[in-house]
RODONU-562017 format. One line per field, with one value per residue: x negated, y, z negated of N, C-alpha, C in turn. Coordinates in pm, whole numbers, plus 50000, padded with zeros to 5 digits. Each point is the difference from the previous one (the first is absolute). Last residue first. Example, Ala and Ser with C-alpha at 12.3 -4.5 7.8 and 13.67 -1.06 7.14 Angstrom:
<pts>
neast	c(48715; 49971)
nnorth	c(49775; 49428)
nup	c(49292; 50007)
caeast	c(49918; 50089)
canorth	c(50119; 50119)
caup	c(49994; 50000)
ceast	c(50077; 49910)
cnorth	c(50109; 50120)
cup	c(49927; 50000)
</pts>
This chain:
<pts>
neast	c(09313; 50379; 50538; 50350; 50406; 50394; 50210; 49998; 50384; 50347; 49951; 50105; 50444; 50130; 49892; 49954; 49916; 49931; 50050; 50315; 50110; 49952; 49516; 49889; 50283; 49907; 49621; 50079; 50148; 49654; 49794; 50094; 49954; 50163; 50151; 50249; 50155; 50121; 50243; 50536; 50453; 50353; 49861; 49627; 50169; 50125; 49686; 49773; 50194; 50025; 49650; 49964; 50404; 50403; 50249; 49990; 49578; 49751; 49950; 49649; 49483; 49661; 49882; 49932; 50144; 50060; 49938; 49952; 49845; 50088; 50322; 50615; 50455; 50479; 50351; 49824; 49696; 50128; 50395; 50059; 49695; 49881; 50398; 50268; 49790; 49763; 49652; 49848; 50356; 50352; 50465; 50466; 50168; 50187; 50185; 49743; 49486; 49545; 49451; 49416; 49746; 49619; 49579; 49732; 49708; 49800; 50250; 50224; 50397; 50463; 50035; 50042; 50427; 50298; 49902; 50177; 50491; 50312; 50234; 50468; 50436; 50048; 50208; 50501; 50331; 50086; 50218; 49857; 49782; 49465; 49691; 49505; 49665; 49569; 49559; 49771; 50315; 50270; 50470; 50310; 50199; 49957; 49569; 49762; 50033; 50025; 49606; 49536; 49624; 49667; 49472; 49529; 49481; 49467; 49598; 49909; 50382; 50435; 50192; 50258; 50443; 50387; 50148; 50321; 50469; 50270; 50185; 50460; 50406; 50292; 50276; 50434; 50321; 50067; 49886; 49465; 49584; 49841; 49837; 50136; 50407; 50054; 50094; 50338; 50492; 50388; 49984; 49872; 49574; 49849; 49650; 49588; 49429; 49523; 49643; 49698; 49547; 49585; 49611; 49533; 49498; 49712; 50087; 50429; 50255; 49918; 50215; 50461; 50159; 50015; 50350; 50384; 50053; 49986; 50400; 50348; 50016; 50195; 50522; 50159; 49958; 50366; 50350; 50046; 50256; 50220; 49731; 49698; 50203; 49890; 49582; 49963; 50119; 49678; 49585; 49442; 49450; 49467; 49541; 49604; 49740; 50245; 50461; 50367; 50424; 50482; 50534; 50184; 49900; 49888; 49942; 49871; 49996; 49856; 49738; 49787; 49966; 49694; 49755; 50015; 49778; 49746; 49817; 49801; 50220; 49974; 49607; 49878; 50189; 49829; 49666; 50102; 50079; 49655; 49811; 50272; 50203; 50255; 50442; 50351; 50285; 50384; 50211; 50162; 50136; 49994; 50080; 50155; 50108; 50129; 49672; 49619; 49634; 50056; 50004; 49568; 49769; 50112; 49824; 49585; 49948; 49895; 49967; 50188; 50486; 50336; 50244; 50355; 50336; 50345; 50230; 50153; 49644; 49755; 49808; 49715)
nnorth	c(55079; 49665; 49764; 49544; 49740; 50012; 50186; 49647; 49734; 50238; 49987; 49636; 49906; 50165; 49782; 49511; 49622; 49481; 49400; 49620; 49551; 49529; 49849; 50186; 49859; 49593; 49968; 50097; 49693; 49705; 50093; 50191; 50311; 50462; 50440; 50561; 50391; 50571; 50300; 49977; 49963; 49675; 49639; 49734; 49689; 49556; 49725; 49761; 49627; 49630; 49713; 49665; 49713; 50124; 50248; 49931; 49966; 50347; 49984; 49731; 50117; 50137; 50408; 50431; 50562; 50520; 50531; 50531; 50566; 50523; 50348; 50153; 50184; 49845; 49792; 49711; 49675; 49713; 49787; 49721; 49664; 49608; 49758; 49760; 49642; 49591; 49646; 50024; 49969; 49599; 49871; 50083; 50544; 50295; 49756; 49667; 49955; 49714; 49954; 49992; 50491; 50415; 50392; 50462; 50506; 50468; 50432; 50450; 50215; 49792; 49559; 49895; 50024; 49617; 49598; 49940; 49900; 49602; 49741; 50171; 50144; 49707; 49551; 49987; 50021; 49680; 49527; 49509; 49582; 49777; 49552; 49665; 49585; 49673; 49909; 50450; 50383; 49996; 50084; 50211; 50554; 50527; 50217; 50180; 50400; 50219; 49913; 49944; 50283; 50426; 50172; 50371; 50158; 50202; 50258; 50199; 50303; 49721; 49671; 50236; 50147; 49740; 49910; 50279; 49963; 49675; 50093; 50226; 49775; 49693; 50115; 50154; 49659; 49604; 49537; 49916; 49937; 49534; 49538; 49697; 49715; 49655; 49552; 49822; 50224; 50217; 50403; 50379; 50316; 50223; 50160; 50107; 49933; 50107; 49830; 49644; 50164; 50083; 50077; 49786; 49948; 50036; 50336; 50132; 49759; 50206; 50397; 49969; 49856; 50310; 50351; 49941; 49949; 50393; 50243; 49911; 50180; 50460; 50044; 49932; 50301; 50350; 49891; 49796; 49641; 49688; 49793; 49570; 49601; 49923; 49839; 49520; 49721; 49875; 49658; 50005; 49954; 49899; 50012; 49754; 49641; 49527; 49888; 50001; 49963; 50170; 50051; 49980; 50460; 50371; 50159; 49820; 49705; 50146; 50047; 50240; 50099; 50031; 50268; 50177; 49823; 49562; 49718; 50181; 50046; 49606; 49903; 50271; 49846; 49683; 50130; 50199; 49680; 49762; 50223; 50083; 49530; 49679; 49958; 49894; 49727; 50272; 50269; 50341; 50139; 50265; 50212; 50029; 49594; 49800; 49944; 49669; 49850; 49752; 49563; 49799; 49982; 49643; 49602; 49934; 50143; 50296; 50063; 49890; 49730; 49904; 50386; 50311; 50338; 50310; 50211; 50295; 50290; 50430; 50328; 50259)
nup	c(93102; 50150; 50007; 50125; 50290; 50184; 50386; 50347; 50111; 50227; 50529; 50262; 50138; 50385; 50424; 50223; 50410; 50098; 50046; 49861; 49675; 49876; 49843; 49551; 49634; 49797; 49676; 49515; 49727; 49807; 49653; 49505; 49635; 50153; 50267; 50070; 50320; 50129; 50156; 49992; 50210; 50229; 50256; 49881; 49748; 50248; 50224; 49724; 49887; 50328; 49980; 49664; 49950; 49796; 49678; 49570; 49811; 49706; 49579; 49778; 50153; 50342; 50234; 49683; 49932; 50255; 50122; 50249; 50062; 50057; 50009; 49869; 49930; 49820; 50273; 50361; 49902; 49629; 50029; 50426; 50180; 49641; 49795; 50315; 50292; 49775; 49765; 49563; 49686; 50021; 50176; 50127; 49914; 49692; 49537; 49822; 49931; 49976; 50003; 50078; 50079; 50175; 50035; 50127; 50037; 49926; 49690; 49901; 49777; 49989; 49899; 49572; 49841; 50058; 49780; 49583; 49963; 50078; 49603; 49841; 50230; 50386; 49956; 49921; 50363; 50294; 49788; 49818; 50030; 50169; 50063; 50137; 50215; 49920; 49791; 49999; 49810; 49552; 49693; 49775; 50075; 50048; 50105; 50532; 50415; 50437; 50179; 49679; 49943; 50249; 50129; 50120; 50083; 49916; 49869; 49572; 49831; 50082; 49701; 49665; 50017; 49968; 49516; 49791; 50196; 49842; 49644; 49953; 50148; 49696; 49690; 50112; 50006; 49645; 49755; 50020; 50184; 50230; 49976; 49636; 50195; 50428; 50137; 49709; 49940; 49774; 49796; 50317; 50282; 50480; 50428; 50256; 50057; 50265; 50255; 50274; 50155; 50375; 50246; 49929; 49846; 49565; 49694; 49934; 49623; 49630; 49943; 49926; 49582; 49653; 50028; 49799; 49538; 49789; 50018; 49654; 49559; 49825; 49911; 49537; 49667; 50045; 49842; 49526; 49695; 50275; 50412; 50005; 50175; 50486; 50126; 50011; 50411; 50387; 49902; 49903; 50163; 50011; 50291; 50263; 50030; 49946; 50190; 50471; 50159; 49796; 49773; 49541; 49827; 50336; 50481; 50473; 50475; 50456; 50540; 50517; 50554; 50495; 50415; 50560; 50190; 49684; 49641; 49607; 49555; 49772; 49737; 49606; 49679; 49801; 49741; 49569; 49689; 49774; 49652; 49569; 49813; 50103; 50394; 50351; 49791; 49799; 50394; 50517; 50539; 50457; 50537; 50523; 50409; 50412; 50364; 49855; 49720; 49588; 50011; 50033; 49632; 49687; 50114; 49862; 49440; 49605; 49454; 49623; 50128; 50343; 50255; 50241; 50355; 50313; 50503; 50385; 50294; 50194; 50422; 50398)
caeast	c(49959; 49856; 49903; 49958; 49869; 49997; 50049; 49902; 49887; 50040; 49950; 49875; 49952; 50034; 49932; 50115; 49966; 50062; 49890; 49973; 50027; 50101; 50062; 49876; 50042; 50079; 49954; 49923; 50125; 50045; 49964; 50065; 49999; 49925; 50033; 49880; 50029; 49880; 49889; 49870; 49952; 50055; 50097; 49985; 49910; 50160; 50085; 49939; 50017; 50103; 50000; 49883; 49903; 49975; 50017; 50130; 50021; 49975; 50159; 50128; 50086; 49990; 50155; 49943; 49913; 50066; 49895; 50109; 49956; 49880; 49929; 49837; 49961; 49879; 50095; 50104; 49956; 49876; 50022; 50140; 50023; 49896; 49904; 50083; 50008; 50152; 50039; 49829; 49960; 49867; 49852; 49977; 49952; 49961; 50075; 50132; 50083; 50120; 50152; 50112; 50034; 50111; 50077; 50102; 50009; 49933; 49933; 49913; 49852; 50013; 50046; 49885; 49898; 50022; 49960; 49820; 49961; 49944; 49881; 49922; 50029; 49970; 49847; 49927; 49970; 49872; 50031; 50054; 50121; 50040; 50085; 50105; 50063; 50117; 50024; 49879; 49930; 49861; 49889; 49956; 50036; 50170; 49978; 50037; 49992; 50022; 50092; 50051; 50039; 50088; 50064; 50080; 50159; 50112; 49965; 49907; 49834; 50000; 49928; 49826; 49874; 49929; 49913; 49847; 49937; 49938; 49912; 49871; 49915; 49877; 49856; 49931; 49979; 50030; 50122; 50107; 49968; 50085; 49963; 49931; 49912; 50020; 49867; 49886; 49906; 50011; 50006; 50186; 50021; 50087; 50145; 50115; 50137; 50062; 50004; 50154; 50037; 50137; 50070; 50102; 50060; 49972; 49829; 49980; 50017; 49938; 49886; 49965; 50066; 49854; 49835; 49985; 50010; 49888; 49933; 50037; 49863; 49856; 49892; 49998; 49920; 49814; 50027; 49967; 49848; 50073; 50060; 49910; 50008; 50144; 50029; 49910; 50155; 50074; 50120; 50138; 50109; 50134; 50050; 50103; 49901; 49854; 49983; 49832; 49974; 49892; 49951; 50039; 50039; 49952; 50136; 49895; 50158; 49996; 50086; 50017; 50097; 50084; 49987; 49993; 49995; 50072; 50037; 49912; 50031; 50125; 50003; 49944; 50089; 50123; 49887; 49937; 50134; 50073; 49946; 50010; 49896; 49901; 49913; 49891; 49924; 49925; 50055; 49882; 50033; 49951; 49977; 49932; 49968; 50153; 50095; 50127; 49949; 49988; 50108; 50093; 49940; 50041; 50121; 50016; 49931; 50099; 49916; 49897; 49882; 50068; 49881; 50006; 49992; 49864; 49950; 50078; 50034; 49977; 50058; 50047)
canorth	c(50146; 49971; 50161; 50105; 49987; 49974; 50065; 50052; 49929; 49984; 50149; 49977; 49918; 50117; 50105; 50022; 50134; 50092; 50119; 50011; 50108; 49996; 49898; 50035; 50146; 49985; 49944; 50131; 50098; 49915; 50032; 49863; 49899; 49976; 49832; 49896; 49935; 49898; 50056; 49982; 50125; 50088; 50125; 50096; 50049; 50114; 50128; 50039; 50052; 50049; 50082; 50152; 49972; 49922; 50108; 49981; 49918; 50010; 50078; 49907; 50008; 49844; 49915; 49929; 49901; 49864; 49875; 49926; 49897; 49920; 49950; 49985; 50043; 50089; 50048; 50095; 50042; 50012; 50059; 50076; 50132; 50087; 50075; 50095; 50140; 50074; 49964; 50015; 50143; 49977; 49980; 49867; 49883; 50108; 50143; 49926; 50100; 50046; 49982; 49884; 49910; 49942; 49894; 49922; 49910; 49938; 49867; 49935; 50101; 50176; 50046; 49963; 50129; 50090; 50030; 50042; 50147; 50044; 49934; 49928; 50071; 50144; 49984; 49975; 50149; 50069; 50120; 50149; 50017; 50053; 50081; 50071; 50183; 49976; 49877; 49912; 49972; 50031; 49916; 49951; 49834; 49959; 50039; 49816; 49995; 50113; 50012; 49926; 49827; 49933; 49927; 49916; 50073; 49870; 49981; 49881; 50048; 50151; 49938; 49933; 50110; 49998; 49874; 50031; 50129; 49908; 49927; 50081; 50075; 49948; 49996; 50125; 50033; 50141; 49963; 49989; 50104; 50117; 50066; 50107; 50044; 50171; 50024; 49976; 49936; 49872; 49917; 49979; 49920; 50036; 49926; 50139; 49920; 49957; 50066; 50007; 49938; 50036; 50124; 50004; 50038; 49865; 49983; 50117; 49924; 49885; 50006; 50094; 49909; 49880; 50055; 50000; 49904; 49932; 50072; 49912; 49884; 49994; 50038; 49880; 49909; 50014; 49983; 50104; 50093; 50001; 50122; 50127; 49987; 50065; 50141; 50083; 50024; 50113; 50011; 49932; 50163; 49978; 50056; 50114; 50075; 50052; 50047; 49937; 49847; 50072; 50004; 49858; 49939; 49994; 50091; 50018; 50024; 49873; 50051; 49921; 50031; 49921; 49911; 50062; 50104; 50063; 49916; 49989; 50141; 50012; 49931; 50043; 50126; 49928; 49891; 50048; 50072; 49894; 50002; 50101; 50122; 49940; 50100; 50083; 49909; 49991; 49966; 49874; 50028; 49864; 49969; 50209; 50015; 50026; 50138; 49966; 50111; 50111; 49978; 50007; 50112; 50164; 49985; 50049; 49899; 49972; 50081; 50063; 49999; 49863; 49911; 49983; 49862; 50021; 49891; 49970; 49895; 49958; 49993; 49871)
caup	c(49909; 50012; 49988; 49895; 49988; 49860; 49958; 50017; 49895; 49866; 49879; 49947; 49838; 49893; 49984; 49874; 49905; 50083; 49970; 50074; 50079; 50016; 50063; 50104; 50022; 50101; 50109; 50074; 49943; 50138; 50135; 50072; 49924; 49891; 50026; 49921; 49899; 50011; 50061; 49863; 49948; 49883; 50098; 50049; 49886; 49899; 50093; 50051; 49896; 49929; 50138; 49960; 50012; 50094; 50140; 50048; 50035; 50140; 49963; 50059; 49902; 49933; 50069; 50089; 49920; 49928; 49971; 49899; 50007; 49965; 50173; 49957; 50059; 49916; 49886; 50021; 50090; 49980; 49864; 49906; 50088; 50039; 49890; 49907; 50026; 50053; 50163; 50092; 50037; 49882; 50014; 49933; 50074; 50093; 50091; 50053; 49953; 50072; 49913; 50036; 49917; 49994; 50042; 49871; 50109; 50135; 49951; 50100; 49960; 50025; 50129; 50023; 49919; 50049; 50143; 49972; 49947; 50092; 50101; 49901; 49896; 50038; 50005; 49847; 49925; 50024; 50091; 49981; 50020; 49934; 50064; 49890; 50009; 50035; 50006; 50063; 50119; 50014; 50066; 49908; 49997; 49967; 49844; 50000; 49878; 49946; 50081; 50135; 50075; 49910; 50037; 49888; 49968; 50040; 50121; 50006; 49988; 50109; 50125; 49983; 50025; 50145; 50090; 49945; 50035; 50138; 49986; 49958; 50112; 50096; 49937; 49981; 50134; 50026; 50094; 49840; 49944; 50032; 50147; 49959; 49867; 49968; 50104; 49922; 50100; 50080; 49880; 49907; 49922; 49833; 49936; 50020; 49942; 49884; 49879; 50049; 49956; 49946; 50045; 50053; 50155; 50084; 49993; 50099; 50148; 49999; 50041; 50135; 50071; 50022; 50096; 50177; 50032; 49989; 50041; 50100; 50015; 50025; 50131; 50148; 49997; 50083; 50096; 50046; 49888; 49894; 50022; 49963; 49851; 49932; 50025; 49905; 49913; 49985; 50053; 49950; 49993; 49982; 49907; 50009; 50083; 49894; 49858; 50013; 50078; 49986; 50157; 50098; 49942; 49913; 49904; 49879; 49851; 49922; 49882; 49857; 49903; 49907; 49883; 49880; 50043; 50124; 50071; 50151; 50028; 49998; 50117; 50100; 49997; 50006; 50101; 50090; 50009; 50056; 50105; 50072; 49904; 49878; 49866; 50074; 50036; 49911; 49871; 49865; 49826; 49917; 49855; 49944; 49880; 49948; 50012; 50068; 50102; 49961; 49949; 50130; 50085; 49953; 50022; 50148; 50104; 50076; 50121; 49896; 49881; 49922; 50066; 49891; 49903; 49878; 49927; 49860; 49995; 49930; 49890; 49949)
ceast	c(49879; 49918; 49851; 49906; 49973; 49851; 49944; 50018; 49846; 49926; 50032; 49963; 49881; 49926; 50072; 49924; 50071; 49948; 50018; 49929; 49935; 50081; 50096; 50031; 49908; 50070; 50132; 49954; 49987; 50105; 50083; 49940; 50053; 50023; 49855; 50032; 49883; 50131; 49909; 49920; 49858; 49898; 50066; 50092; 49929; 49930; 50088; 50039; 49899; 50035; 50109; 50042; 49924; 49888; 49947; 50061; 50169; 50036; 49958; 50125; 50147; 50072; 49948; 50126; 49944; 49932; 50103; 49942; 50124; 50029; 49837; 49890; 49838; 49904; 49873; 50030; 50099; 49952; 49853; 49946; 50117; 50013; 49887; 49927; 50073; 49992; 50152; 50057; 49874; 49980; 49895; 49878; 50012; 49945; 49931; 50100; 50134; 50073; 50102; 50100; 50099; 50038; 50116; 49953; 50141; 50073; 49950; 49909; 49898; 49819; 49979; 49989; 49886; 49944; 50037; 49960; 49815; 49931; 49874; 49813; 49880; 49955; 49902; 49829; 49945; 49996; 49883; 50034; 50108; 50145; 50043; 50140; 50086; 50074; 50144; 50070; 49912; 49990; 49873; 49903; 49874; 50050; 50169; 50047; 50019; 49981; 50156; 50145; 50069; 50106; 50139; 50115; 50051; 50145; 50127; 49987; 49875; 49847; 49950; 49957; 49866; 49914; 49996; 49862; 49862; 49958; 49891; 49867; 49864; 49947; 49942; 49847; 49899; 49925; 50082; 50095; 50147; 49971; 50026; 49924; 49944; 49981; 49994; 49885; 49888; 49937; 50047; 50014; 50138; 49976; 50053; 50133; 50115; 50161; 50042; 50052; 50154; 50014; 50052; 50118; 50144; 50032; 50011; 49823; 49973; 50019; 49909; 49853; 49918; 50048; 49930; 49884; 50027; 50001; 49829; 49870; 50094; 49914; 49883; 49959; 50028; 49943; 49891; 50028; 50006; 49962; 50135; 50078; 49963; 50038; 50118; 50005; 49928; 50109; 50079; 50132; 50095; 50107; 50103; 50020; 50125; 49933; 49857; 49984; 49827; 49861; 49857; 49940; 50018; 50112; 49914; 50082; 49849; 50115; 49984; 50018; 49964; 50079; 50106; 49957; 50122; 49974; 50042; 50008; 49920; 50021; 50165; 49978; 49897; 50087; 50142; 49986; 49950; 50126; 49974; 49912; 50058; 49925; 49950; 49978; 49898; 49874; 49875; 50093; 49912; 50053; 49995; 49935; 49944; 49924; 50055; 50058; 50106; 49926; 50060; 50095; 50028; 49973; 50043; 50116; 50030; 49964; 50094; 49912; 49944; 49893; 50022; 49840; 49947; 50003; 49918; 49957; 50139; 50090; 49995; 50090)
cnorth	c(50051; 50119; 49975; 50140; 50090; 49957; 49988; 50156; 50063; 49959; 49983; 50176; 50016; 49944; 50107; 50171; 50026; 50128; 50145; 50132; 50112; 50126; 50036; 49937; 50048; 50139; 49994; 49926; 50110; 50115; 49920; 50013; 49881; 49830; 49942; 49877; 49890; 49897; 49902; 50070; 49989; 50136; 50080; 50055; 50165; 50080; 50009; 50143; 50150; 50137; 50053; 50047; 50122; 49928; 49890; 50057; 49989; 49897; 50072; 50077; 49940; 50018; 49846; 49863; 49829; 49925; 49860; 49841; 49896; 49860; 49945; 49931; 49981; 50071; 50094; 50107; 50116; 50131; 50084; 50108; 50083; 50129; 50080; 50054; 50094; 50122; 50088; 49982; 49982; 50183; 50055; 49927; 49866; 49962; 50066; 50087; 49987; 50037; 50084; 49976; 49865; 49890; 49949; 49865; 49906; 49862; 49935; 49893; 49959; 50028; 50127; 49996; 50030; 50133; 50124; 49976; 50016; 50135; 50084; 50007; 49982; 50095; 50153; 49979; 49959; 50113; 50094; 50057; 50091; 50079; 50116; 50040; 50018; 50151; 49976; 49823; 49919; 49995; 50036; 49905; 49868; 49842; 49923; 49969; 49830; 49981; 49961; 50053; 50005; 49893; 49987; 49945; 49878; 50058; 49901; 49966; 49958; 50084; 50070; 49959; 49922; 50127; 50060; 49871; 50039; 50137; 49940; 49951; 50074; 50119; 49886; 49946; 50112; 50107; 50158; 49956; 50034; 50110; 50161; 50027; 50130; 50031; 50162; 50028; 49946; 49967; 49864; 49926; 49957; 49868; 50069; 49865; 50163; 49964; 50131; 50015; 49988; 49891; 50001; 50085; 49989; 50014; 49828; 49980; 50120; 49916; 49893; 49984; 50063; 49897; 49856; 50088; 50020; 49823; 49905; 50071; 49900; 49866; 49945; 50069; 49909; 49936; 50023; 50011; 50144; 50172; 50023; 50149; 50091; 50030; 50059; 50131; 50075; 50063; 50116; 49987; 49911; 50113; 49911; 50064; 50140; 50116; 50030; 50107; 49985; 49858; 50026; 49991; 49849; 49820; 49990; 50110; 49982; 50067; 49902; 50010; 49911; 50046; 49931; 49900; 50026; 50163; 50059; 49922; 49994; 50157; 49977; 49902; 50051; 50103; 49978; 49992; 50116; 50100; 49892; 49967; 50099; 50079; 49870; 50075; 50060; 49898; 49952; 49987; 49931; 50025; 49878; 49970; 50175; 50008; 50057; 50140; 49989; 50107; 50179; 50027; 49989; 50094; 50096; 49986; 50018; 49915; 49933; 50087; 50147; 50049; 49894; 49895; 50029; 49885; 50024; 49898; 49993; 49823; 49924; 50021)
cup	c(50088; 49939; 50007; 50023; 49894; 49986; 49833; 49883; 50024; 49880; 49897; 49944; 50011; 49838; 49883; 49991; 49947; 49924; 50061; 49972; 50090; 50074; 50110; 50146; 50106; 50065; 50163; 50169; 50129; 50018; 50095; 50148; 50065; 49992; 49936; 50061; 49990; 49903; 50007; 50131; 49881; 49957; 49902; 50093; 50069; 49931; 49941; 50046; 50055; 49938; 50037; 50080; 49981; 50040; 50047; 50084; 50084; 50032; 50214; 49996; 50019; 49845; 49966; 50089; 50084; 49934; 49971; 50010; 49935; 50045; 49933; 50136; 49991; 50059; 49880; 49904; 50084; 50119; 50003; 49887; 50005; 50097; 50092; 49881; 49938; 50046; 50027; 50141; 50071; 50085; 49852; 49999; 49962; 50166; 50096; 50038; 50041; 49920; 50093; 49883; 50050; 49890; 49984; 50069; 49857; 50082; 50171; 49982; 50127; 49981; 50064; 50124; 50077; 50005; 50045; 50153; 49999; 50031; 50067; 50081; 49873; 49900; 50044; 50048; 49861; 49918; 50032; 50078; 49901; 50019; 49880; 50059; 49898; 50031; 50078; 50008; 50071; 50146; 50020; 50112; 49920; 50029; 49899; 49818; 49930; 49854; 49995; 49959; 49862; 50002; 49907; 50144; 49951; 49977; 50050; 50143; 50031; 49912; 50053; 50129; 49957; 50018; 50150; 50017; 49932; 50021; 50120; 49982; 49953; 50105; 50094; 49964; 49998; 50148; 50020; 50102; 49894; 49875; 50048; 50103; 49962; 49823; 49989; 50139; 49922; 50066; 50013; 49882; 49917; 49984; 49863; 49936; 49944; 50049; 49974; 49866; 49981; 49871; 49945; 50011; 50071; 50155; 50032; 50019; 50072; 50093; 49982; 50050; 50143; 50032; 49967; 50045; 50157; 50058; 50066; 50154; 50170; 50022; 50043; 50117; 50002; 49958; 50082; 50175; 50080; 49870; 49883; 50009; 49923; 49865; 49975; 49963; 49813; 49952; 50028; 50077; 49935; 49956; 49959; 49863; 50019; 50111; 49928; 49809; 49961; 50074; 50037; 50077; 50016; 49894; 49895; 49923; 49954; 49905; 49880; 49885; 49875; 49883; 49918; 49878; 50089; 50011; 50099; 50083; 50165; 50091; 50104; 50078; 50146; 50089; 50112; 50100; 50148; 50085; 50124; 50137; 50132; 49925; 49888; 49945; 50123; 50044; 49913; 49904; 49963; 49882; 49934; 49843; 49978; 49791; 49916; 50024; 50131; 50149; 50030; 49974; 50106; 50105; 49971; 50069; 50137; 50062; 50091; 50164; 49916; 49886; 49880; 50029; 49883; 49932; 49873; 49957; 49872; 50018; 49889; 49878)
</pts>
């Protein structure tokens, strides 16, 4: 059996009997949580191992736990700071940003890893330009060299802790001022500046065998006219050709409004997986999920499902 591209999203605190038809759907391979599915650790648990004994292969589960803003399940955790922190920290000393970007992805790692889940969608490979307020101190600096050095010493933490890393969003969301989630950014730099800039810490991160990216809904106006989550030219062009990469490729969520301008869900859907995503989120809108379940056609994805299967966590 293979893994399902679909990764919903549950409404609560435990699953109800809708979640669990929902989720034991073909076309469903994963789960993202968020902050309104965490009340305490052992609620969290309960939650987690019930989720993990829905199907067979198991369910994929994920969550944005970067630390800082992003950080979805807080009392009972560690608080991890921002990561534009670190940058700041590599000013001072370089081995001691390393070192704690380090520490900060192992106990990211090993703390969502003793619940059970797999992935955290992490680390933020953007540049901070000093124009994105949804990126931000999200981003490890706006210097290409000290983000790699950095995301390299976070994805060895995760990777110790058992979890592969996720780098996002795809080629780089840090250069424009919109916010994706409220509207499509465009970003309308020549490619060789987004190449020359941007696109340097994927590129890196790539080469080393970063596990799995996501994409970024912003159109890149030299390069596609398509939003990059839905362009074959970034994904099976650039990405997959030209880099030769073969981890996992995650489009961002398709209820987001910088996705709107491909079309109805179902839609957005098959552009998305012809362009090559592997799994896509659709967060925060069942009826959303409901119509995709509906819509598209139940089939074996056997390369994407090695991929997303590829990121299940280390079981020590």
């Amino acid at each position: 059996m293979t893994l399902g591209p679909i990764m919903a999203d549950v409404a609560g605190l435990s699953l109800t009997a809708e979640d669990r038809e929902v989720l034991a759907h073909p076309l469903v391979g994963g789960v993202i949580l968020f902050a309104r599915n965490y009340s305490d650790p052992e609620q969290l648990r309960a939650l987690c191992t019930e989720l993990l004994a829905i199907k067979s292969p198991r369910l994929l589960i994920a969550v944005d736990h970067e630390g800082g803003r992003v950080q979805r399940f807080r009392v009972g955790f560690t608080r991890i700071p921002a990561m534009g922190t670190l940058g700041r920290l590599h000013e001072e000393s370089g081995l001691r940003a390393a070192d704690e970007a380090k520490q900060h992805g192992e106990t990211i790692g090993r703390e969502l890893a003793s619940f059970g889940i797999d992935l955290c969608f992490a680390p933020v490979l953007d540049r901070d330009c000093g124009v994105s307020t949804v990126i931000g101190d999200r981003a490890f600096s706006t210097d290409t060299q000290i983000i790699i050095k950095l995301a390299r010493a976070f994805r060895a933490g995760l990777n110790a802790a058992g979890l592969k890393a996720t780098g996002k969003h795809y080629p780089g969301h840090g250069a424009v001022a919109a916010d994706s989630h409220l509207e499509l950014p465009i970003d309308r730099r020549p490619f060789a500046d987004i190449e020359a800039r941007d696109l340097v810490p994927f590129t890196a991160l790539m080469a080393d065998g970063i596990e799995s990216l996501m994409m970024a809904h912003v159109r890149y106006s030299a390069y596609d006219d398509l939003p990059a989550s839905f362009s074959r030219k970034w994904i099976r062009g650039l990405i997959r050709t030209q880099h030769k990469y073969n981890g996992a490729i995650f489009c961002d969520d398709l209820c987001m409004q910088g996705a709107v301008v491909i079309g109805d869900i179902v839609e957005r859907a098959n552009v998305a997986l012809q362009a090559g995503c592997d799994m896509l989120p659709v967060c925060n809108d069942r009826a959303q999920v409901a119509r995709l379940l509906d819509a598209l056609p139940v089939k074996e994805r056997r390369l994407s499902s090695a991929r997303l299967k590829a990121l299940y966590r280390a079981v020590p």
